[in-house]
C-alpha positions in Angstrom: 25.6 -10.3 19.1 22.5 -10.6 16.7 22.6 -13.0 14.3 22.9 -11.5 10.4 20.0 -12.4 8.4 21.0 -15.0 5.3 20.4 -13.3 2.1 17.5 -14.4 -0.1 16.0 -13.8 -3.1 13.1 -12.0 -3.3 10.8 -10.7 -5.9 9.1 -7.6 -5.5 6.3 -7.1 -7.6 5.0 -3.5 -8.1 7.8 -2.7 -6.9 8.2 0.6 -9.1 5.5 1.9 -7.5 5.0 4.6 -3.8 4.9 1.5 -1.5 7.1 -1.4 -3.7 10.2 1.5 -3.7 10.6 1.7 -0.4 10.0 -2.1 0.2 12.9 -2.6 -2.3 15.1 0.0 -0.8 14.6 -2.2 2.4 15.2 -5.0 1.5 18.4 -3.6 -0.1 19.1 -2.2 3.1 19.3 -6.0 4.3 21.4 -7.4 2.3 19.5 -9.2 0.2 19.0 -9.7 -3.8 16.1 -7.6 -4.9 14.2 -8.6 -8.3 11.4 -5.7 -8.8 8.8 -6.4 -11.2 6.1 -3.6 -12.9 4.6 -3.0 -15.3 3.9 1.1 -15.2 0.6 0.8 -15.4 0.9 3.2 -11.6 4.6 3.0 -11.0 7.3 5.1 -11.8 11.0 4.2 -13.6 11.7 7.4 -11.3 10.9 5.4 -7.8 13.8 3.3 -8.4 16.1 5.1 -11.0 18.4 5.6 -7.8 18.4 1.3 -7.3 19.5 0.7 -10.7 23.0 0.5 -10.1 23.0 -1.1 -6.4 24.5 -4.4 -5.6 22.0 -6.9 -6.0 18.8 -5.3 -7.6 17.7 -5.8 -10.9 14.6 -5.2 -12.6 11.9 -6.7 -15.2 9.2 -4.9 -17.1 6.2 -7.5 -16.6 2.5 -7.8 -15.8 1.5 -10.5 -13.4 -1.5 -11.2 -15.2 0.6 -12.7 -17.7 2.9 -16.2 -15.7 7.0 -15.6 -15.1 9.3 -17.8 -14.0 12.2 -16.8 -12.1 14.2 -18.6 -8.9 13.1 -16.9 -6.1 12.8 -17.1 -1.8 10.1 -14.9 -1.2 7.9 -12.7 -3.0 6.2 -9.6 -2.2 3.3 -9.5 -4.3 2.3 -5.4 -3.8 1.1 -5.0 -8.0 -2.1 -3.5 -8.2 -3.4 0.2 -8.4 -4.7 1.4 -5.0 -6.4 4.7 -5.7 -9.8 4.7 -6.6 -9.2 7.1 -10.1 -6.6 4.6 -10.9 -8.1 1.4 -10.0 -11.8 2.7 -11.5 -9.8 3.2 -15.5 -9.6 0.0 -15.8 -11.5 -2.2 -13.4 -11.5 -5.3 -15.8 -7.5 -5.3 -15.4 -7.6 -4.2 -11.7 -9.6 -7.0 -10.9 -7.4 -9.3 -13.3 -4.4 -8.0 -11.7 -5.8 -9.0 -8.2 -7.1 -12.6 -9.2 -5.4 -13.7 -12.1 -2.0 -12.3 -10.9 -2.1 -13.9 -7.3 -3.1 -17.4 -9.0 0.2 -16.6 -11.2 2.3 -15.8 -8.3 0.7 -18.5 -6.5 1.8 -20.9 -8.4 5.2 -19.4 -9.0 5.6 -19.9 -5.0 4.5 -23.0 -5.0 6.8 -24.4 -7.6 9.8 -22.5 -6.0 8.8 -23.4 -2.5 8.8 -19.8 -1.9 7.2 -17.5 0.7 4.8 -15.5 -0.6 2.8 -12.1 0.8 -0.3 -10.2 0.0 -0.6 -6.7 0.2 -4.3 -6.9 0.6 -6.4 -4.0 2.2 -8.6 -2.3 4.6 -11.3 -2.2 1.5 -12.1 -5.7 2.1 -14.1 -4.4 4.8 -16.1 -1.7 2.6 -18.2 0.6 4.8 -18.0 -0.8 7.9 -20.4 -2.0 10.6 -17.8 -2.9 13.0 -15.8 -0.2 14.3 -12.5 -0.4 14.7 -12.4 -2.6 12.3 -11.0 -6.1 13.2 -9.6 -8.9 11.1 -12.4 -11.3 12.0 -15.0 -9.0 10.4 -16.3 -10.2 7.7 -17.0 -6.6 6.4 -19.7 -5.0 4.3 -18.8 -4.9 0.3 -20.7 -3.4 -2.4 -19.8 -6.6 -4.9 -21.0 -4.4 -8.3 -19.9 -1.3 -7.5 -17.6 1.1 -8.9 -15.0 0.4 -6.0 -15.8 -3.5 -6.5 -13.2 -4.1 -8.7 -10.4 -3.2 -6.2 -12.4 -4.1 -3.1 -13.6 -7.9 -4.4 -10.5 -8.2 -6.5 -8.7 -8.7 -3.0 -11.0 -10.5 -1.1 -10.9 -13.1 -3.8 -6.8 -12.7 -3.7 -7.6 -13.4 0.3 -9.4 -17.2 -0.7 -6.7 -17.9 -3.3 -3.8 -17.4 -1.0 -5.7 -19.6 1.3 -6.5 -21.8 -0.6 -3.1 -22.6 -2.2 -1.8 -22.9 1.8 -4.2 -25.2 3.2 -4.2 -27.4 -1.1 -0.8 -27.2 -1.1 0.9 -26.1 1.9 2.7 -22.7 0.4 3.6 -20.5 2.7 1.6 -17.6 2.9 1.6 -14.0 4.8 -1.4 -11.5 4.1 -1.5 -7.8 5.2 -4.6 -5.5 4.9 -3.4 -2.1 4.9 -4.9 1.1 6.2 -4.4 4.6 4.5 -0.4 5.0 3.8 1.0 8.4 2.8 4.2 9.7 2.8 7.4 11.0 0.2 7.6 9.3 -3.3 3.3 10.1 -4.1 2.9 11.2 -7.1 0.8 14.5 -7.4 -1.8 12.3 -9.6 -1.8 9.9 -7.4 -5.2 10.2 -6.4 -5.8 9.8 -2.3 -6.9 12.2 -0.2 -3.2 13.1 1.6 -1.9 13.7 -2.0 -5.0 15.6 -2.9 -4.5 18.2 -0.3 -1.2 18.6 -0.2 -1.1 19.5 -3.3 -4.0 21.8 -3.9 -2.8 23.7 -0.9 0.7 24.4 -2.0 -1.0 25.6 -5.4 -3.1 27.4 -3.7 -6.4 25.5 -4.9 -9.6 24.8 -3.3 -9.3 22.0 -1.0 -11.7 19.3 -2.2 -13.7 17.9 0.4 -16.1 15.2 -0.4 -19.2 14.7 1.9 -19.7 17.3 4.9 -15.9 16.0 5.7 -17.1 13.8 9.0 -16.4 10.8 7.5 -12.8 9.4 9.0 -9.5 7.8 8.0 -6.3 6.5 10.0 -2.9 7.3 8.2 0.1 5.0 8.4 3.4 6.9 7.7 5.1 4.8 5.1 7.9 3.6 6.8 5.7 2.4 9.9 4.1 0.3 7.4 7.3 -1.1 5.6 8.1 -2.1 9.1 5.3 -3.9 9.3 5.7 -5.9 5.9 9.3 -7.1 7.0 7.9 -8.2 10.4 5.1 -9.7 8.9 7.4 -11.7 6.6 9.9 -12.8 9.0 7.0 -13.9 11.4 6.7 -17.4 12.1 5.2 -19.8 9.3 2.6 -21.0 11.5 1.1 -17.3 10.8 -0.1 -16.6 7.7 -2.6 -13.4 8.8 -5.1 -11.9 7.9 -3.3 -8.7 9.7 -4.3 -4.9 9.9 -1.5 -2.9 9.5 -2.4 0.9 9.8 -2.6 3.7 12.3 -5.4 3.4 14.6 -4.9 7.7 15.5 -8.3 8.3 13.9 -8.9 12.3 12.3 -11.7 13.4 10.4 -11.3 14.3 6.9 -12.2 17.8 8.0 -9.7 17.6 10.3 -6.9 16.5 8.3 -7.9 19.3 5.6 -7.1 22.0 8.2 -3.9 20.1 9.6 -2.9 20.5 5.9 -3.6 24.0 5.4 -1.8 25.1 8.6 1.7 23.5 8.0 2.1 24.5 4.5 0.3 27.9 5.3 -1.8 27.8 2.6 -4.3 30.5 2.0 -7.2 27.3 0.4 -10.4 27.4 1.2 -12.4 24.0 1.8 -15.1 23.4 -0.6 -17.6 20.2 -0.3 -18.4 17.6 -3.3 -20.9 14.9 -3.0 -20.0 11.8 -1.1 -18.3 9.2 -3.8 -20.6 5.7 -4.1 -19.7 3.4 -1.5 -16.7 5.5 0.3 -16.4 4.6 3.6 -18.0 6.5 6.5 -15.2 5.3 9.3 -12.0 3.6 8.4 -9.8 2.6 11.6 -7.8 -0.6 12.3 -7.5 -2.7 15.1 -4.3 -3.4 15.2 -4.0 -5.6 18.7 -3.2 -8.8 16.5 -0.1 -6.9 15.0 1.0 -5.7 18.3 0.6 -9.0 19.7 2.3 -11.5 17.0 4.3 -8.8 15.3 5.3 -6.6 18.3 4.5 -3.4 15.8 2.8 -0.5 15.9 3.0 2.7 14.6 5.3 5.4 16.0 5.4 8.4 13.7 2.3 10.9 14.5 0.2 12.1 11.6 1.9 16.0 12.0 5.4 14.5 11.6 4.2 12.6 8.5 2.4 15.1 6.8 5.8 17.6 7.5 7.8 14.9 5.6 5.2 14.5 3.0 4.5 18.3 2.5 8.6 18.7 1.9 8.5 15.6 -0.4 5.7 17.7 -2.8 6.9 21.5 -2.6 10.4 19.7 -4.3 8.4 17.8 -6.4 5.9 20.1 -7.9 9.3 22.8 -8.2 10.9 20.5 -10.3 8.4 18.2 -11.3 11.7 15.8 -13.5 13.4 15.2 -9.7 14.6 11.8 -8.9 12.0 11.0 -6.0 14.7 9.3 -4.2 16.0 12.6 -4.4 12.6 14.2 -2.4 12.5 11.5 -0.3 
């Protein structure tokens, strides 16, 4: 009989937003005590307006950038905007968010003894030389540029969580995530999955930027949740850095037309100049995580983007529907 896992408290922060919902809900799930932290800036009271009355979650309007104090066992730290229109409106407080609110929650772990995680990201490798990428790449960052507030926020997150593990021996577990899509986006939110979705069920033009060569590997969201709880539970001896994604790589291109055929849109594909700095290739290795974690992925990109079309043709019907509703 497998043991049951001893409940803990656990912070969540950003927890209000696509990804920290269904972390919370998880953890839930488990059995354990659930504080989720935002502050809106990206999040939505919606994501958890269906927690608010379950055994063992509660919930604190805060910005990291600013210290808290609360007893806790582990913390998530997943607050930060991770779409490049919502990161790039205000890059001063995304970069704040990334280095001042680690150090906070830093030394929050530290004085609680508490493990701590860090949702970091595939952007520390910028436009990549290396291909798949791999964990021991040191990658290729534009440090001024108008992504560099997400993509250097997180590297420096990277050396403070470090830092405070080998200074002062705090527990520590870092994942870099890969494209995640799946129910609970907003229709603002910003990435291309959304994007798409969206202007095909309105019927829009499908904006594609660059020739749409350029590729990406998409993580359903649960695969990835998966991965965060592994990741957590994993031994203390590993700290990561880890890839968690999808390594299935598509073509932009490619995942415009996957789009248009399951929600039978009638869009055309139009082309926009290439953003500064966007990545040509984006794919993970991922044979660290399947090694240490035993994970990997197991729901295919059609299956996803089936679940994630149904989540937006409720949403965008009744645009005031609980998402846990759509989920």
């Amino acid at each position: 009989m497998q043991k049951k896992e001893v409940s803990k408290k656990i912070l969540v922060t950003g927890g209000a937003g696509f990804l920290g919902s269904h972390l919370c809900e998880a953890l839930l799930r488990s059995g354990h005590r659930v504080t989720c932290l935002d502050n809106f800036s990206t999040g939505l009271r919606r994501n958890i307006q269906h927690l608010e009355n379950a055994k063992g979650f509660d919930f604190i309007e805060h910005d990291i950038i600013t210290p808290i104090d609360l007893d806790v066992d582990q913390i998530f730290n997943l607050a930060c905007p991770a779409s490049p229109p919502h990161y790039q409106a205000d890059p001063v407080h995304t970069t704040l968010t990334s280095v001042l609110g680690s150090l906070n929650l830093l030394e929050l772990a530290r004085r609680r003894g508490a493990r701590i995680f860090q949702a970091s990201t595939s952007e520390v490798y910028g436009d990549p030389y290396v291909h798949p990428q791999v964990e021991s790449y040191w990658g290729n960052v534009n440090s001024f540029g108008p992504r560099a507030c997400y993509d250097e926020g997180k590297r420096c997150a990277e050396t403070l969580f470090f830092d405070y593990h080998q200074s002062h021996g705090v527990a520590i577990k870092i994942a870099r995530i890969f494209n995640t899509y799946g129910p609970r986006m907003g229709p603002d939110d910003g990435r291309v999955v959304s994007n798409f979705i969206v202007q095909a069920l309105k019927g829009d033009d499908i904006t594609v930027y660059g020739d749409g060569s350029q590729t990406r590997s998409f993580c359903f969201v649960d695969d990835l949740i998966d991965g965060f709880l592994r990741l957590m539970a994993s031994p203390e001896t590993f700290t990561g850095p880890v890839n968690l994604g999808n390594p299935c790589e598509f073509t932009i291109g490619a995942l415009a037309r996957h789009v248009i055929e399951l929600t039978g849109s009638t869009s055309r594909m139009v082309y926009r100049p290439l953003p500064v700095d966007d990545p040509r290739q984006r794919r993970p290795n991922i044979s660290f995580a399947m090694r240490e974690l035993d994970w990997q992925p197991r729901t295919t990109l059609l299956a996803g983007l089936k679940k994630t079309i149904r989540h937006f043709e409720r949403l965008l019907a009744n645009p005031e529907l609980e998402f846990a509703e759509v989920a």
